[in-house]
C-alpha positions in Angstrom: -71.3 55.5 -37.2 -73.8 53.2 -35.6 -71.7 50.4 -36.6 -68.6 52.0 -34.9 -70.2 52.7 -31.8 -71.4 49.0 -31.3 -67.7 47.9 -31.9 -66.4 50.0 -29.2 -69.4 48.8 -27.0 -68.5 45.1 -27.9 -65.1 45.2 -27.1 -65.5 47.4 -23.4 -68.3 44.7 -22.8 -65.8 41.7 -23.7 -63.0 43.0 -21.4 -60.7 43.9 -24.2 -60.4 47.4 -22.4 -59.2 46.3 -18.6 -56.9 48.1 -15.9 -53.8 47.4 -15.2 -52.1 45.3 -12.2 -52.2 47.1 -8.3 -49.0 47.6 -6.5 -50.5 44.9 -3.9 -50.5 42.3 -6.7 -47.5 43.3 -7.9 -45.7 42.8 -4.3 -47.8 39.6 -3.8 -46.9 38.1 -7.0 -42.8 39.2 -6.7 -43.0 37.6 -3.1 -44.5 34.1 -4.3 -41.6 34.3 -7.1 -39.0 35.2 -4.7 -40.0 32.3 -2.6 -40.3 30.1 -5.6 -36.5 30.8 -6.8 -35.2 30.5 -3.4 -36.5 27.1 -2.9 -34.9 26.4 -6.1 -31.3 27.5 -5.0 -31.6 25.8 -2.4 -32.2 22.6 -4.2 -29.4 23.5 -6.4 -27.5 24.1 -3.8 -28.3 20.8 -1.3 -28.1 19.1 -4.9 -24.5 20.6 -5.7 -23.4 19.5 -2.5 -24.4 16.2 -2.5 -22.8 15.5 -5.8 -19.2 17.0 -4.6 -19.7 15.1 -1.2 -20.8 11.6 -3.3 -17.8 12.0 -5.8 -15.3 12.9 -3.1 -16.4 9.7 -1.0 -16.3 7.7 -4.6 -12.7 8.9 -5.0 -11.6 7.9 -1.2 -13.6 4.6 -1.7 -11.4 3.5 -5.3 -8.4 4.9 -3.2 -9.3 2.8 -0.3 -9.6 -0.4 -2.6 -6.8 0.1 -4.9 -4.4 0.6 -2.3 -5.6 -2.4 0.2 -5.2 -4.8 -2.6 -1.5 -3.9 -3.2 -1.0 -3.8 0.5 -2.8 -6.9 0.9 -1.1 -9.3 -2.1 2.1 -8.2 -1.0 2.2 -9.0 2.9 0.5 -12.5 1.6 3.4 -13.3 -0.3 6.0 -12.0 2.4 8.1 -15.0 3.2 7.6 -17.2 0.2 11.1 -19.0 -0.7 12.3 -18.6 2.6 12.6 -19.9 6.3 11.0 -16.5 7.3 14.6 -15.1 7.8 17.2 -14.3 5.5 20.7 -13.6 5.7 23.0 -11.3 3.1 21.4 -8.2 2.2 18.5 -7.1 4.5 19.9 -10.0 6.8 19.7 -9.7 10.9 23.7 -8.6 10.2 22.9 -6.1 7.7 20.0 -3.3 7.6 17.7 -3.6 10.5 19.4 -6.0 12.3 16.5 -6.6 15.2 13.7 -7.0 13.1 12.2 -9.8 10.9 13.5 -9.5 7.4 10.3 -11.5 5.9 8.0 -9.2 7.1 9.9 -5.9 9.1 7.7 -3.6 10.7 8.2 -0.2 12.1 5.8 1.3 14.4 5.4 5.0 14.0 8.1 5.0 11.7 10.1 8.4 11.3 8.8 9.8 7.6 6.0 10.8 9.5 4.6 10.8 13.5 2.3 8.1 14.2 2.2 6.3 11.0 3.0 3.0 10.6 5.4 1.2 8.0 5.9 -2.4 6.7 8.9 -3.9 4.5 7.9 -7.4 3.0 10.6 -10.1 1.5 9.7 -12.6 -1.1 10.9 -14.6 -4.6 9.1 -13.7 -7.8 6.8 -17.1 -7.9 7.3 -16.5 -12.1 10.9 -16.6 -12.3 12.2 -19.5 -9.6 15.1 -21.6 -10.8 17.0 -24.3 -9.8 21.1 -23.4 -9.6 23.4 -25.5 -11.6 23.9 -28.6 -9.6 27.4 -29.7 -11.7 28.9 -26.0 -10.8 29.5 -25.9 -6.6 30.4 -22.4 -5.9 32.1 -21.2 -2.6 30.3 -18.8 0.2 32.4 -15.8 -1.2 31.2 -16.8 -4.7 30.4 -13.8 -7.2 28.6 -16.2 -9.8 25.6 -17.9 -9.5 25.5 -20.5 -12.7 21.9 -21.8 -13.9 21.5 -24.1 -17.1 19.8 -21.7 -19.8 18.6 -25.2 -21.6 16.7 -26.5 -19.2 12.8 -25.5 -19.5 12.7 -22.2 -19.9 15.6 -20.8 -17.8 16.8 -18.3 -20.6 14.1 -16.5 -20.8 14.0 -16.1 -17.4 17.3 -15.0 -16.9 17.6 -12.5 -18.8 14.8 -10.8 -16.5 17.4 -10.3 -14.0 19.4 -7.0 -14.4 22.2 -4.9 -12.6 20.6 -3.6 -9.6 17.9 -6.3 -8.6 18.3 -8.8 -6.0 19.1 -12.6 -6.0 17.2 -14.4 -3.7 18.4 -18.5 -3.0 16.8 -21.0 -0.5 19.3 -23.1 0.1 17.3 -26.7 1.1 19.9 -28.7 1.8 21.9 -26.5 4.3 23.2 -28.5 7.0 21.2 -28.2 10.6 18.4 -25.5 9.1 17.2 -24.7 5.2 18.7 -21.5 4.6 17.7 -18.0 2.6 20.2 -16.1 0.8 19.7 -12.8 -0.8 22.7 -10.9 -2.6 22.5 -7.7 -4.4 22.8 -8.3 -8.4 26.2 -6.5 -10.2 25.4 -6.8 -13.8 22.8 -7.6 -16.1 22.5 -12.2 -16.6 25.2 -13.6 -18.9 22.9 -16.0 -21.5 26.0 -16.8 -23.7 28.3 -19.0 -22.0 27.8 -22.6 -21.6 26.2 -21.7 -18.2 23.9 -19.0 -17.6 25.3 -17.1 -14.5 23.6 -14.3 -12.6 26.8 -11.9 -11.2 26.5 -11.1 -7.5 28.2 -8.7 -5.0 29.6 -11.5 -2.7 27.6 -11.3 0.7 30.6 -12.3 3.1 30.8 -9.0 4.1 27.2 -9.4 6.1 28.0 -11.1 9.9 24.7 -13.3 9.6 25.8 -14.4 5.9 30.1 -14.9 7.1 28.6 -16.8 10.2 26.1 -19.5 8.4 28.5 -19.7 5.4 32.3 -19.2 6.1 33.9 -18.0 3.1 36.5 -21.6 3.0 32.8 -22.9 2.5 30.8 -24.5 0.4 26.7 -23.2 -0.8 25.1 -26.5 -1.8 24.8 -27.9 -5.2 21.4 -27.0 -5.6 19.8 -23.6 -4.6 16.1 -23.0 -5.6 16.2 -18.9 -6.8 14.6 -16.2 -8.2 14.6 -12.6 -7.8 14.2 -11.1 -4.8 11.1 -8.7 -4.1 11.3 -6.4 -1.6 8.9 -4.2 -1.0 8.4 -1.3 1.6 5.2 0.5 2.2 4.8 3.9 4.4 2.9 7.6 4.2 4.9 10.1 3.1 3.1 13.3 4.4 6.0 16.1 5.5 7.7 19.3 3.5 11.1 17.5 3.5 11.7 17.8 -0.1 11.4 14.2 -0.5 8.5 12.5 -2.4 5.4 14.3 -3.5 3.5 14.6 0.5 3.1 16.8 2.4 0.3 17.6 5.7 -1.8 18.5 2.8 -1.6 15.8 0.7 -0.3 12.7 2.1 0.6 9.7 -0.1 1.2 6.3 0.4 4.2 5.2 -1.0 5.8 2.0 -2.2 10.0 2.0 -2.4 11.9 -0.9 -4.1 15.3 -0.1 -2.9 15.4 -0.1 0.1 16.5 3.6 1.5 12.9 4.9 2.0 12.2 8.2 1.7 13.6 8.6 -1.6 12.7 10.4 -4.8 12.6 7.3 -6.7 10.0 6.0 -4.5 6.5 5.3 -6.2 3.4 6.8 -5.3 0.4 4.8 -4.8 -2.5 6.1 -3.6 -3.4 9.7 -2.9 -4.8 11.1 0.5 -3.9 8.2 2.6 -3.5 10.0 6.3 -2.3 7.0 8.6 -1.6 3.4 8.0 -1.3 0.9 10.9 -0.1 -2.8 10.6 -0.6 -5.3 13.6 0.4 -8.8 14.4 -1.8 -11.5 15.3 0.8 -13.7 17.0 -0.3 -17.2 18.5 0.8 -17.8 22.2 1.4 -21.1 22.5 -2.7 -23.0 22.2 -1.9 -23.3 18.2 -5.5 -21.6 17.9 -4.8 -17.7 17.5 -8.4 -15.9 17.5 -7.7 -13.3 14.6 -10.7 -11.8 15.0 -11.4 -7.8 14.5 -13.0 -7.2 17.8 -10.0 -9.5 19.7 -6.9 -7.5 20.9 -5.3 -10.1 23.0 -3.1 -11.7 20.5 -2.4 -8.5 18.2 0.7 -6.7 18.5 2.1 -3.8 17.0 5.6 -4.9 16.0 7.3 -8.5 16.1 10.5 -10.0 16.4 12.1 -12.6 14.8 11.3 -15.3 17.4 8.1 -14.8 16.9 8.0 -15.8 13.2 6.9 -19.3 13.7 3.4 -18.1 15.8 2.8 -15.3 13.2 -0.7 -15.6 12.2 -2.0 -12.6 10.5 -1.3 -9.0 9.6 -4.2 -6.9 10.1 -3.6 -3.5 7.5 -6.0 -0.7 8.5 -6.0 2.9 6.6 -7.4 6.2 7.0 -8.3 8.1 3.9 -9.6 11.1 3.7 -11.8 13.5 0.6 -9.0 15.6 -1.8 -10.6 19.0 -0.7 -12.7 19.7 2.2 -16.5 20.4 3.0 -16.9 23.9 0.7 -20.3 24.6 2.7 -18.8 24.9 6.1 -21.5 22.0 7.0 -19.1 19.4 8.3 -16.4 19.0 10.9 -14.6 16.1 11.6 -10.6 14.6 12.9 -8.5 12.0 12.2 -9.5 9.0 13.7 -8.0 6.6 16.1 -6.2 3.9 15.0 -4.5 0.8 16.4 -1.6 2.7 18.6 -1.8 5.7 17.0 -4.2 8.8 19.2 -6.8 10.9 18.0 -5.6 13.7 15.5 -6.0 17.1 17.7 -6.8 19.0 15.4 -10.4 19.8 13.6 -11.0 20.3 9.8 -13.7 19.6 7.4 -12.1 16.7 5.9 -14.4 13.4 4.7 -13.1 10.3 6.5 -13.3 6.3 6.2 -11.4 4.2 7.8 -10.6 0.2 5.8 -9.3 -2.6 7.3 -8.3 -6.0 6.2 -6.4 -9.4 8.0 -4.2 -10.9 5.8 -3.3 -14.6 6.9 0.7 -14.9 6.0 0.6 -18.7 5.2 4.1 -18.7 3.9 5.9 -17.5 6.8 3.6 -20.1 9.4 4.7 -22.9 6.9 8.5 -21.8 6.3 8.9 -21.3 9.6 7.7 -24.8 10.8 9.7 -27.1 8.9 
C-alpha cells in the first residue's frame, strides 16, 4: 500500500496527471492555423497563377517565332527568278491586275477588318531548269520540253504535277527579260525523248497575249522551275470557311490562290492582326529602314515602285489561348501600323513581334 501511494504521488508530482487545453488557447491556436493555411493558399494560388500566365506567354512566344520565320523566308524569296513582275497567271492582266505580282499586298484585306495580307511569287531554287534549247515552242505553246539526261532533270521533273505552276524567266526576251508563269495540266511526261511539262496555254491573259503574240516565238532557252506562290492572311470570322473565328484567330497560309478556302493551311494559332509595310527608297538610293523611321514606309506598293523596294517590315499581334482566370488583368489589342486600337477590353495576354525583311531579289531583278 505504501508503495502504491508513492506511485500515484510520483506520477501527480511528474505532471503525468495535467488539465486539459482552455477555450482561449484553443481559439488562439485555430487562429495562428487559420492564418498559417491562408498564407499558404495564397501562395498556391499567386504560384498557380504564375505558372498558367508563364506557359500561356511560352505558348504565344513559340507561336510568335514559328510563324515570323515562315513569314519571314518567304517574303525574302519573293521575286527570285523574275524581273519582279510576271505575266500569265497572277499576271497584271489576270488576278489583281494593279498590284505587284512578286510581292501583292492588301491592306486591310476583306477576310477580316483591319488585318493585313501578303501574296509572295517565287521559283523553287531546288528544282530550276534550263528548257530544251533544240525544241522552240510558240507563245500559245501547251508543251514545255526539257532534256531528262542532262544532270539531274528527271528527277526533277517528275516533281512537277497536275495542278502546280510553271514558272519561266525568259532572259533573252527582246527589249526586257521576261517572267512567265502558266498553270500545269498534267503530271511531267519522263518517257519521250524530251521531257515536257504540259501547260494550259497563257494567251488567254492580256499581259501574256501582249508581250508574246501567239504567231510568236518564246526563246530557245527559258530558265524554270515551279512556281511558289504563297498567300499569307488571318482568318478570324464565323463564315464557315477555315478554322477562325473572333475567338480563335489563325493565321493562314493558301497555295492556290482563292483565299479563304477550306484547303487553306493553318499556321499558327491566336494570331489577332498582321501588318506588312513597305520601305520604299525615294530617289537618294539610301532608304533608312529603320524601326523608329516612318518616312519611307508605306502600307501597299505598286508596281512602279518595284525597283525602290527595300524592305518589308512583318509585325504581328498574338495573344494567350484563354484569358486571365483571376480577373487580375485587363488589356486590348494594340495599335499597329494603319490598323487603330481594338475598342474593346478583355483579359487577353498580348506581345506584339516585328521583323524587316530586306527583299534582295526583287532590288536586283528589278535593276537589270
Amino acid at each position: 500500500m505504501m508503495i502504491e501511494q508513492s506511485n500515484l504521488r510520483f506520477k501527480r508530482n511528474s505532471g503525468w496527471l495535467k488539465r486539459g487545453f482552455t477555450m482561449i488557447e484553443l481559439a488562439v491556436s485555430i487562429a495562428i492555423a487559420s492564418i498559417v493555411v491562408i498564407g499558404l493558399y495564397g501562395l498556391f494560388t499567386m504560384q498557380s497563377q504564375q505558372l498558367m500566365t508563364q506557359d500561356m506567354r511560352m505558348e504565344m512566344h513559340q507561336n510568335a517565332r514559328f510563324g515570323m520565320e515562315i513569314l519571314s523566308r518567304s517574303v525574302r524569296m519573293a521575286g527570285f527568278g523574275s524581273n519582279g513582275t510576271i505575266v500569265g497567271v497572277l499576271g497584271t492582266g489576270g488576278q489583281n491586275s494593279s498590284q505587284l505580282p512578286a510581292v501583292i499586298s492588301y491592306d486591310a484585306n476583306n477576310t477580316n477588318s483591319g488585318s493585313d495580307a501578303i501574296t509572295v511569287v517565287y521559283m523553287e531554287p531546288s528544282l530550276v531548269m534550263d528548257s530544251n534549247y533544240a525544241s522552240i515552242e510558240q507563245c500559245s505553246t501547251q508543251t514545255i520540253s526539257f532534256n531528262p539526261l542532262h544532270l539531274d532533270y528527271r528527277n526533277r521533273l517528275l516533281q512537277f504535277k497536275a495542278g502546280d505552276l510553271l514558272m519561266c524567266q525568259d532572259y533573252a526576251a527582246i527589249g526586257a527579260m521576261e517572267t512567265y508563269l502558266w498553270s500545269i495540266s498534267s503530271d511531267a511526261d519522263v518517257t519521250s525523248p524530251f521531257g515536257n511539262i504540259s501547260v494550259n496555254s497563257a494567251s488567254s491573259f492580256s499581259d501574256f497575249a501582249n508581250l508574246c503574240p501567239s504567231n510568236d516565238n518564246l526563246s530557245p532557252v527559258m530558265r524554270c522551275s515551279k512556281g511558289q506562290v504563297m498567300t499569307f492572311y488571318i482568318d478570324n470570322s464565323d463564315n464557315g470557311i477555315g478554322p477562325g473565328s473572333p475567338a480563335h484567330p489563325v493565321l493562314m497560309m493558301d497555295l492556290n490562290m482563292n483565299f479563304p478556302n477550306n484547303d487553306d493551311i493553318p499556321l499558327v494559332d491566336n494570331v489577332e492582326d498582321l501588318q506588312l509595310e513597305y520601305c520604299v527608297d525615294a530617289g537618294s538610293l539610301n532608304a533608312s529602314c529603320a524601326i523608329g523611321n516612318r518616312v519611307n514606309w508605306l502600307n501597299t506598293i505598286t508596281a512602279g515602285q518595284v525597283g525602290s523596294l527595300w524592305s518589308v517590315r512583318i509585325s504581328m499581334v498574338l495573344r494567350s489561348p484563354k484569358d486571365d482566370f483571376f480577373d487580375a488583368y485587363t488589356s486590348r489589342r494594340p495599335r499597329l501600323a494603319n490598323n487603330a486600337q481594338g475598342a474593346a477590353t478583355d483579359r487577353y495576354f498580348r506581345d506584339t513581334v516585328a521583323s524587316i525583311v530586306s527583299v534582295r531579289n526583287m532590288r536586283l531583278l528589278s535593276s537589270q
